[in-house]
Each structure stands twice: as C-alpha cells, then as structure tokens.
NURO-790727 format. One record per residue: x negated, z negated, y of N, C-alpha, C in turn; residue in three letters. Coordinates in steps of 0.02 Angstrom, whole numbers, padded with zeros to 5 digits, always signed. Layout:
// residues N
XZYXZYXZYALA ...
This chain:
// residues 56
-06404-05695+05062-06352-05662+05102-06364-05587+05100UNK -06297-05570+05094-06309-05470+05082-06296-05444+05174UNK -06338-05406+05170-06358-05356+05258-06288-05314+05250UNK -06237-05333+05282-06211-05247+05299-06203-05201+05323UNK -06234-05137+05274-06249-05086+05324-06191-05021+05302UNK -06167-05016+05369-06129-04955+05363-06142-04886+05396UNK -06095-04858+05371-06122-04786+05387-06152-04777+05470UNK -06126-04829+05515-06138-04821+05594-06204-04842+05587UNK -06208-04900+05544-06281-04922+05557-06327-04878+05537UNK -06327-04821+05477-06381-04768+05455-06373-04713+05544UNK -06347-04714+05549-06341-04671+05620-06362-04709+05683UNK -06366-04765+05688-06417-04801+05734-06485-04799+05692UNK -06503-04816+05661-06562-04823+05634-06606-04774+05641UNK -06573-04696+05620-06594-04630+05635-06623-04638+05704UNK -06592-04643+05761-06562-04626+05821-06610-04665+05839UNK -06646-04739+05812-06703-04764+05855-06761-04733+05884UNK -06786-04751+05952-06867-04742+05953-06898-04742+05911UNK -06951-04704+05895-07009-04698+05855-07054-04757+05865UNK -07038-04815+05867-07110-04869+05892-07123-04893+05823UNK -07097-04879+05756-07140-04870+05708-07082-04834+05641UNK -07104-04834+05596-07060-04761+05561-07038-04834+05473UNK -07033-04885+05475-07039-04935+05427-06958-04922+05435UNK -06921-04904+05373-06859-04890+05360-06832-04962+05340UNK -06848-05014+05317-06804-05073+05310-06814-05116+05371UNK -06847-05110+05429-06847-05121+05466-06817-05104+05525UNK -06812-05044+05518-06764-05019+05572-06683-05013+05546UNK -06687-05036+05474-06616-05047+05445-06587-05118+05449UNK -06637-05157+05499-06636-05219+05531-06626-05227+05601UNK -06637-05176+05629-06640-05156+05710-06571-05143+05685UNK -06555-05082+05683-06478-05046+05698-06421-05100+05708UNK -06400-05144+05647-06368-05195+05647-06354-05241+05718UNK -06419-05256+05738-06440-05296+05778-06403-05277+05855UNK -06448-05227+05842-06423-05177+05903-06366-05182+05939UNK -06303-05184+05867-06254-05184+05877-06198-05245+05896UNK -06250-05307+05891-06252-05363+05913-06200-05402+05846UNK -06242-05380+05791-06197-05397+05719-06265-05447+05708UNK -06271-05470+05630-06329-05523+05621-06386-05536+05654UNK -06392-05589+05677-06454-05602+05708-06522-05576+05660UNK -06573-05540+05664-06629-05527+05623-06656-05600+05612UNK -06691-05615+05537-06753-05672+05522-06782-05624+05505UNK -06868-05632+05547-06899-05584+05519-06985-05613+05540UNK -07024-05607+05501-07094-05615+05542-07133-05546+05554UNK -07087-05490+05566-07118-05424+05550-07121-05400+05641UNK -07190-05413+05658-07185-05416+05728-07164-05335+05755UNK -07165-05289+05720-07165-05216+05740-07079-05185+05759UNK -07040-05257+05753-06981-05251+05793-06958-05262+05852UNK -07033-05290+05900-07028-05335+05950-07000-05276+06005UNK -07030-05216+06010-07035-05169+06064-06942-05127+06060UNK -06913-05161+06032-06840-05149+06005-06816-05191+06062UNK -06818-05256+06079-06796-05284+06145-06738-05323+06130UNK -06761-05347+06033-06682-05404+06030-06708-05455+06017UNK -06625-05513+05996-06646-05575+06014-06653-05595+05940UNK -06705-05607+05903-06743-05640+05839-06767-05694+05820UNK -06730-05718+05772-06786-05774+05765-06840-05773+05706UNK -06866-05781+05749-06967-05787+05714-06947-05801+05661UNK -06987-05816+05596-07014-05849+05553-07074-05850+05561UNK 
C-alpha cells in the first residue's frame, strides 16, 4: 500500500515536537495526526506522539 503524503502532511511533519528527529517516521505521525491511515509500526519512538497504532 502507497502512504499519501501531501503537501499538508510535509507541513505537519515539520511542525512536530522534537521527541525524535527520524524523518520517515514523523512522515508517519503527520498523516496520522490528521486522523488519515492508521500507522503499522513497531518503531516505539512514535509513542510520545499520543496516537492510536497498531503494534506490530
């Protein structure tokens, strides 16, 4: 499945907290954020982001 990221989402992504600086990861937050795809992820350094994920 292809992520889509649009130009709003590079502007959330920017716009995040610093709780870690991993650019495909926070190109996984933004989306989210926006209450678009649910994240699959086992990359625990998204946790302090405060969405709803499912583990792997």
């Amino acid at each position: 499945m292809e992520l889509p990221f649009r130009i709003d989402h590079g502007r959330r992504a920017g716009a995040l907290p610093p709780h870690h600086h991993d650019p495909f990861e926070r190109m996984l937050v933004a989306p989210a954020r926006a209450k678009e795809p649910t994240p699959i992820t086992d990359g625990r350094r998204i946790e302090p982001y405060d969405l709803w994920v499912l583990w792997t």
